[in-house]
N, C-alpha and C positions, 0 to 999 in steps of 0.2 A: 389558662396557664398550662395544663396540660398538654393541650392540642398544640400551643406552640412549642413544647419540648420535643413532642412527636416528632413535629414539621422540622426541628431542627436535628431531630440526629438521621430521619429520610435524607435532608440534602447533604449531611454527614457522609455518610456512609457512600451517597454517590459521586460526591466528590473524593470520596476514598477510593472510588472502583477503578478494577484495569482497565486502564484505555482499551487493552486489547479485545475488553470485550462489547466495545462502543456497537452498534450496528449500524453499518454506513447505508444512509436511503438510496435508491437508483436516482432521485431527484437530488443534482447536487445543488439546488436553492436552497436546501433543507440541512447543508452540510455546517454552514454558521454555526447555528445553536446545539448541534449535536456531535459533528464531527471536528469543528476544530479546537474545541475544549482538551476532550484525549487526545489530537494529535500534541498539543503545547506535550503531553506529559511523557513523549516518546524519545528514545534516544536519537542525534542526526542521523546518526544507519535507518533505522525504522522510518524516522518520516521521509526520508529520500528514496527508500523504499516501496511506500502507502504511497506517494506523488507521483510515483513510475504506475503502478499498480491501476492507480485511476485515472493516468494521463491515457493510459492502454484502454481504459474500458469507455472512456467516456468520449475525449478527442478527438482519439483515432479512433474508435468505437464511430463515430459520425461521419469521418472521413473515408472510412472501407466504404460504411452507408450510402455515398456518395455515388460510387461505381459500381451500386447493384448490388455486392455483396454483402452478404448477411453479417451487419455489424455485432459486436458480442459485450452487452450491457451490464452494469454492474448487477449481480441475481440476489433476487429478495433473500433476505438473512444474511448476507454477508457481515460480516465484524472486519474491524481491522488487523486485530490480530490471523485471520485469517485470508485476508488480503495481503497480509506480510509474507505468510507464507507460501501462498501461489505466488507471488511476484518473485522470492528465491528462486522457486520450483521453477517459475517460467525463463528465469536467467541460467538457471545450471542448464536445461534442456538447450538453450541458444548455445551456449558453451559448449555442450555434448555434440551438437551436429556440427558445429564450423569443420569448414576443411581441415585434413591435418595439414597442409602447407598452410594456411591460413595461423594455425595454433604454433608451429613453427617458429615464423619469423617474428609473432609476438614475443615469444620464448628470447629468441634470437636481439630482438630489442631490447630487451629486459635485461639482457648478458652485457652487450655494448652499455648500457646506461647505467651498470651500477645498482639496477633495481630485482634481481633474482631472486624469488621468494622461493 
């Protein structure tokens, strides 16, 4: 009786845990029972986020692989909350380098359509 009190407030408690601190394998075979649990419990921004995140690392991770260059795999210990935030970090930077006529006429479209933030 005891031992199953234990056993139930352990899968308590991990079913209580932040997604964000799930840790995603390099092996995504292994993503079913680990990884897609916490992503169910993320907001649509975060999981459209983690899916850019590891479409990067793994995909196209295989695709650079392809033409010789050195592809760049998901790295032991990664979580997703911390894949959330390199994939911010890796869009603001894309953001930071576009051309400015490029950032422009986005601008510029934004104006024409009503949509100016």
């Amino acid at each position: 009786m005891k031992k199953s009190s234990i056993l139930c407030c352990i899968l308590l408690l991990a079913a209580c845990g932040d997604p964000h601190d799930t840790r995603v394998p390099a092996d995504i075979s292994k993503w079913r029972n680990t990884v897609r649990p916490s992503l169910q419990k993320l907001t649509p921004d975060e999981q459209a986020l983690f899916a850019q995140y590891a479409r990067r690392h793994t995909i196209l991770a295989d695709e650079v692989g392809l033409y010789g260059d050195k592809a760049d795999p998901i790295p032991d210990g990664m979580t997703i909350g911390k894949a959330i935030k390199e994939q911010r970090d890796y869009i603001a930077k894309q953001q930071a380098s576009e051309p400015e006529g490029k950032k422009r006429k986005d601008r510029a479209g934004k104006q024409q359509s009503g949509h100016d933030n």
